[in-house]
C-alpha positions in Angstrom: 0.0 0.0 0.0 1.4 3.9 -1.3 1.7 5.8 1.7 -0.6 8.3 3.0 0.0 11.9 2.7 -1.3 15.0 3.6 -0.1 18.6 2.5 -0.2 22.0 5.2 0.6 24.9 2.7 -0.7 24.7 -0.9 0.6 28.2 -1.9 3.0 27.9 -5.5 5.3 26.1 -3.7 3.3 23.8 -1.8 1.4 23.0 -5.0 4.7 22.5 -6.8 5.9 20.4 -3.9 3.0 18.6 -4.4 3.1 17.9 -8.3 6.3 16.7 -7.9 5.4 14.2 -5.2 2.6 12.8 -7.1 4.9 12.5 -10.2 6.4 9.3 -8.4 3.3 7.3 -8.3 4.4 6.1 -4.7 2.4 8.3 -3.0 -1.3 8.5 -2.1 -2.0 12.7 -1.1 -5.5 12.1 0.9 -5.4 15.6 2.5 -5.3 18.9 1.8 -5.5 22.0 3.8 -4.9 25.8 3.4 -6.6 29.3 4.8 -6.4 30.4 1.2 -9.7 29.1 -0.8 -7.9 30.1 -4.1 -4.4 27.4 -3.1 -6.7 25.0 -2.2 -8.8 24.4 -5.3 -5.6 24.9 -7.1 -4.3 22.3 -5.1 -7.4 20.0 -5.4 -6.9 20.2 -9.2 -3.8 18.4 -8.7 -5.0 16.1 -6.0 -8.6 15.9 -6.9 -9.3 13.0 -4.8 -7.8 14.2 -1.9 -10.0 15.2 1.5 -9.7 19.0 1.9 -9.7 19.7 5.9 -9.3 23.2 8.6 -6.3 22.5 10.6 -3.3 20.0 11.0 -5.1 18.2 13.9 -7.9 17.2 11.4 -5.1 16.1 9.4 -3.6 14.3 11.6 -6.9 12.8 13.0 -6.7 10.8 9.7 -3.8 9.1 10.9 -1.5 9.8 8.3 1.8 8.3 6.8 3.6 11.6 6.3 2.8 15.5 5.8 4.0 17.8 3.8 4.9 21.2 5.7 4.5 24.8 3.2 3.8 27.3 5.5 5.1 30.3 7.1 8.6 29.8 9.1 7.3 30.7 12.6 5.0 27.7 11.9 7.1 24.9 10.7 8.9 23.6 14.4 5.7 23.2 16.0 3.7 21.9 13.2 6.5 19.4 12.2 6.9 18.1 15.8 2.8 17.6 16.0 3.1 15.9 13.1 6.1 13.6 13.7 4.8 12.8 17.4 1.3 11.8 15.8 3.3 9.2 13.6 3.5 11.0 10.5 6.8 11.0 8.7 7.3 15.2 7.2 8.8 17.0 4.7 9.1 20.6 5.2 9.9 24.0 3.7 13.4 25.9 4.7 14.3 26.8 7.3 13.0 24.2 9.9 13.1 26.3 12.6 14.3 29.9 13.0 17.0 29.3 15.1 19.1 26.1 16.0 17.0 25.8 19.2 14.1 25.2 16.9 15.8 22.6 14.5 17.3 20.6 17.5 14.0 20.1 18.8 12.5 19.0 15.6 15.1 16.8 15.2 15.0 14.9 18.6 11.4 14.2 17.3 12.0 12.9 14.1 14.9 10.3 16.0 12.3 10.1 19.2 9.5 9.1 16.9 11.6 6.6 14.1 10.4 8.7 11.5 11.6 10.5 8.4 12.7 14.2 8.6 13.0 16.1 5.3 13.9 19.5 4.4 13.2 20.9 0.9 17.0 22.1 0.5 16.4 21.9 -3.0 19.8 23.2 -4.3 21.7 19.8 -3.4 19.2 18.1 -6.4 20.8 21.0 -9.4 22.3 18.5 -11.8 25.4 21.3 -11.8 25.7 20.4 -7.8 25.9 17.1 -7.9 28.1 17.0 -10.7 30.3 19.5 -8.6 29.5 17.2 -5.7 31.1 13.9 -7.3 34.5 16.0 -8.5 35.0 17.0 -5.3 34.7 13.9 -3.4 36.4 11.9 -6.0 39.3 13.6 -4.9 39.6 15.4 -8.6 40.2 18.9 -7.5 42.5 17.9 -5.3 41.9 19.5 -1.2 39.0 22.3 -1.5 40.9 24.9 0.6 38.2 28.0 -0.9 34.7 28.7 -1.7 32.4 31.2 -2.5 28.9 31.5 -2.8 26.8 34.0 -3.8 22.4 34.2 -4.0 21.1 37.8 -4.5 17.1 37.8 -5.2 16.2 41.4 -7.0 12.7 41.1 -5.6 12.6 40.3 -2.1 9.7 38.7 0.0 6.0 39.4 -0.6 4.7 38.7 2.3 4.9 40.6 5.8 6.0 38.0 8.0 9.1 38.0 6.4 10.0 41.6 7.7 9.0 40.5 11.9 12.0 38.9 13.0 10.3 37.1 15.3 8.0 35.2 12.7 10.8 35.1 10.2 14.3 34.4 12.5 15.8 36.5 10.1 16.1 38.0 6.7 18.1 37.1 3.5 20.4 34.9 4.9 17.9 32.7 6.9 15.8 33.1 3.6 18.5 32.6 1.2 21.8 32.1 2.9 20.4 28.7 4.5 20.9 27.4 0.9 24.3 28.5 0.1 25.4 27.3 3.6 23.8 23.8 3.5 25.3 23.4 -0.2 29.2 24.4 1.3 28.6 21.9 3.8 26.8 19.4 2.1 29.5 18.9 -0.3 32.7 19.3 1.9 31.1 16.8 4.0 29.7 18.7 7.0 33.3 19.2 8.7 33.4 21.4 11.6 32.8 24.9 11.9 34.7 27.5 13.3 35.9 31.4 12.9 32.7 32.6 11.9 31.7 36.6 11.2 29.5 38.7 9.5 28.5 41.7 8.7 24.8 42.4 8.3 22.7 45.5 6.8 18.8 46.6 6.6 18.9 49.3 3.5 22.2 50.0 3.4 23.0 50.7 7.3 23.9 48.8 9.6 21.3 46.1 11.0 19.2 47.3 14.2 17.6 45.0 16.5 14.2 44.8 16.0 14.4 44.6 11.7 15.6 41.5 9.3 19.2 42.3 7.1 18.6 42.8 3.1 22.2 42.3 2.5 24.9 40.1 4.4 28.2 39.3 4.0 29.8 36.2 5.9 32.8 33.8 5.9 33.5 30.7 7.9 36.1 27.8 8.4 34.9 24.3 7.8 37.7 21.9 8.5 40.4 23.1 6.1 38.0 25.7 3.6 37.9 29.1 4.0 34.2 30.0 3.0 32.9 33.4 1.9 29.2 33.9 1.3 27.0 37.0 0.3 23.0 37.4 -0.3 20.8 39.7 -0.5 17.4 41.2 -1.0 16.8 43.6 -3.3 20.4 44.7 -4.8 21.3 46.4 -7.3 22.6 43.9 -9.3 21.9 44.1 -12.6 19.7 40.4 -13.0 16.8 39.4 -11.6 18.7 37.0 -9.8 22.8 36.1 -9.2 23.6 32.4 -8.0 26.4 31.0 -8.2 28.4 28.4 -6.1 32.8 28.2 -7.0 35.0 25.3 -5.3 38.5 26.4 -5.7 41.2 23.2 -4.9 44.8 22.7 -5.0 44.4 20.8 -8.6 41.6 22.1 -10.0 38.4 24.1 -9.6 34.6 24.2 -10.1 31.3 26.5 -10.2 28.0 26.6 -10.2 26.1 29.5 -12.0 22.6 31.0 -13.2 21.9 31.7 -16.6 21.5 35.2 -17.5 19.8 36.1 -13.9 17.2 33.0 -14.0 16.4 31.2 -10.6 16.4 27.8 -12.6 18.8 27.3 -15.0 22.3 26.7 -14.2 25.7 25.9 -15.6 28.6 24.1 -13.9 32.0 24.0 -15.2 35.3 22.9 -14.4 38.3 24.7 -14.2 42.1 24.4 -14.8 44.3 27.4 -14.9 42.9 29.4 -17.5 40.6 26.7 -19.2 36.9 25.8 -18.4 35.2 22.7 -19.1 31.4 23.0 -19.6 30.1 19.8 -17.3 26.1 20.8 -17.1 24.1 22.7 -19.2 20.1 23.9 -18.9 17.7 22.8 -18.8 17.2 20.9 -15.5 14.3 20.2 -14.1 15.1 20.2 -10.4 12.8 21.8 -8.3 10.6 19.4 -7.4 13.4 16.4 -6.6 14.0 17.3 -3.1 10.2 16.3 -2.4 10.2 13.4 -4.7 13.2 11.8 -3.2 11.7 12.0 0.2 8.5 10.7 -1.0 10.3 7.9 -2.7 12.4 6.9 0.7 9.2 7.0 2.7 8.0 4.8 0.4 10.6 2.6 1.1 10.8 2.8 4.7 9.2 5.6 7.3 12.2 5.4 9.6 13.9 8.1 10.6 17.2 8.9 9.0 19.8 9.5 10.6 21.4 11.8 7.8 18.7 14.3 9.2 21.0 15.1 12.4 22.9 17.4 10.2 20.5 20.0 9.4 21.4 21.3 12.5 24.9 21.7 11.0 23.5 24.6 8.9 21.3 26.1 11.5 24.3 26.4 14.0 26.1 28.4 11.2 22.8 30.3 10.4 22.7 31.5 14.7 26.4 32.4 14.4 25.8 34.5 11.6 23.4 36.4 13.4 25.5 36.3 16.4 22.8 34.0 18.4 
């Protein structure tokens, strides 16, 4: 029997989530739920059969297999840890929690529970990543002793929550920043963290207490790699959007890259000395492959896994960064 699922959240990336998910064919979605009316007939459309319900406890009253989590970030602790103590295995939106507090509790309830803890840290799933990925731990460029990564968004958040730091835990970097961080130590290996700084700014001035930061600068140590990252909201920069993800080692090097300011399209090539190898080119369709591998593990087995412990990894980095 497909396992059960339910999805909290239908907004675009909910319902994208959910396309994705139902793409496998291992999956049965059974419930949906959302405050707006609009995300959840868009949402029925691509569940049509599913049971359309007020609240996560009706949800979970239907004693699910796992739930889907797409909604605001000040929500997604609590609603993951109701879900995961009622037996449900969950997937949810970045970031976890707002602060590593949050994300160690989560986490003790996935492991407390035996069940499957998944973060849609989609970045990891670009076909130019993992390409990237397998160079670097097939030893080819030699030891990684730099990177630097780079995610500037020319539009900025839509919605006001994003602005209260205490719904948000932050601004670009807990927004954006999460991603380049999890991708630095995702493919060094998660080695340990030290020498960490930053420098954070709200329209162009220094960052007071009670707003989020539009731009930040930050760098790092993990194990031997001296990491550099910047992000932002709103900059000047000249494309809708600037991504890009460079591994610099002592025999070669390697980047990731948008295309021409798109959020989806990337390139990665290799380098040595002055040449550059093309690896990956666009198009890749890779937003949804986060969800779908979690749907397919679940599939396999609801047990928790224990790769999971290391999202805390990135949310330690994140509270350092802010100076928490």
């Amino acid at each position: 029997m497909r396992p059960r699922v339910g999805f909290l959240g239908t907004g675009w990336i909910g319902r994208h989530r959910m396309a994705a998910i139902a793409a496998t064919d291992e999956i049965e979605i059974v419930a949906i739920s959302d405050s707006a009316p609009e995300c959840v007939a868009e949402a029925a459309a691509i569940a049509p059969a599913a049971q359309v319900v007020g609240s996560l406890e009706q949800m979970l009253a239907l004693k699910l297999d796992g739930v889907v989590i797409a909604t605001p970030s000040a929500l997604h602790a609590a609603q993951s840890i109701a879900a995961l103590r009622a037996g449900a295995a969950v997937f949810c939106q970045k970031p976890l929690g707002r602060d590593a507090g949050e994300v160690a509790v989560v986490i003790t309830a996935a492991r407390a529970a035996d069940r499957l803890l998944g973060v849609d840290l989609s970045y990891r799933h670009t076909a130019a990543a993992a390409t990237i990925a397998e160079l670097i731990r097939a030893g080819e460029l030699g030891e990684i002793f730099a990177v630097d990564l780079v995610f500037h968004n020319a539009y900025g958040p839509d919605k006001p929550w994003f602005y209260d730091p205490q719904q948000s835990g932050g601004g670009c970097v807990i927004d954006l920043g999460v991603h380049l961080v999890d991708l630095a130590l995702w493919t060094l290996d998660f080695p340990t963290v030290a020498d960490v700084h930053a420098t954070l700014f709200a329209g162009g001035t220094p960052l007071a207490p009670d707003a989020v930061e539009d731009y930040a600068a930050a760098g790092f140590r993990a194990g031997g790699t001296d990491v550099r990252l910047a992000c932002s909201w709103r900059l000047h920069a000249g494309h809708e959007a600037v991504i890009e993800a460079s591994f610099y080692g002592t025999r070669g090097g390697a980047a990731l890259r948008n295309v021409a300011g798109s959020f989806y399209d990337f390139t990665a090539e290799r380098f040595d000395g002055t040449a550059a190898t093309r690896l990956v080119d666009p198009p890749d369709d890779w937003g949804g492959r986060a969800a779908a591998a979690w749907a397919r593990q679940l599939a396999r087995s609801p047990a928790f896994d224990p790769a999971a412990e290391r999202l805390l990894d990135s949310a330690q980095v994140l509270d350092r960064i802010y100076g928490r």
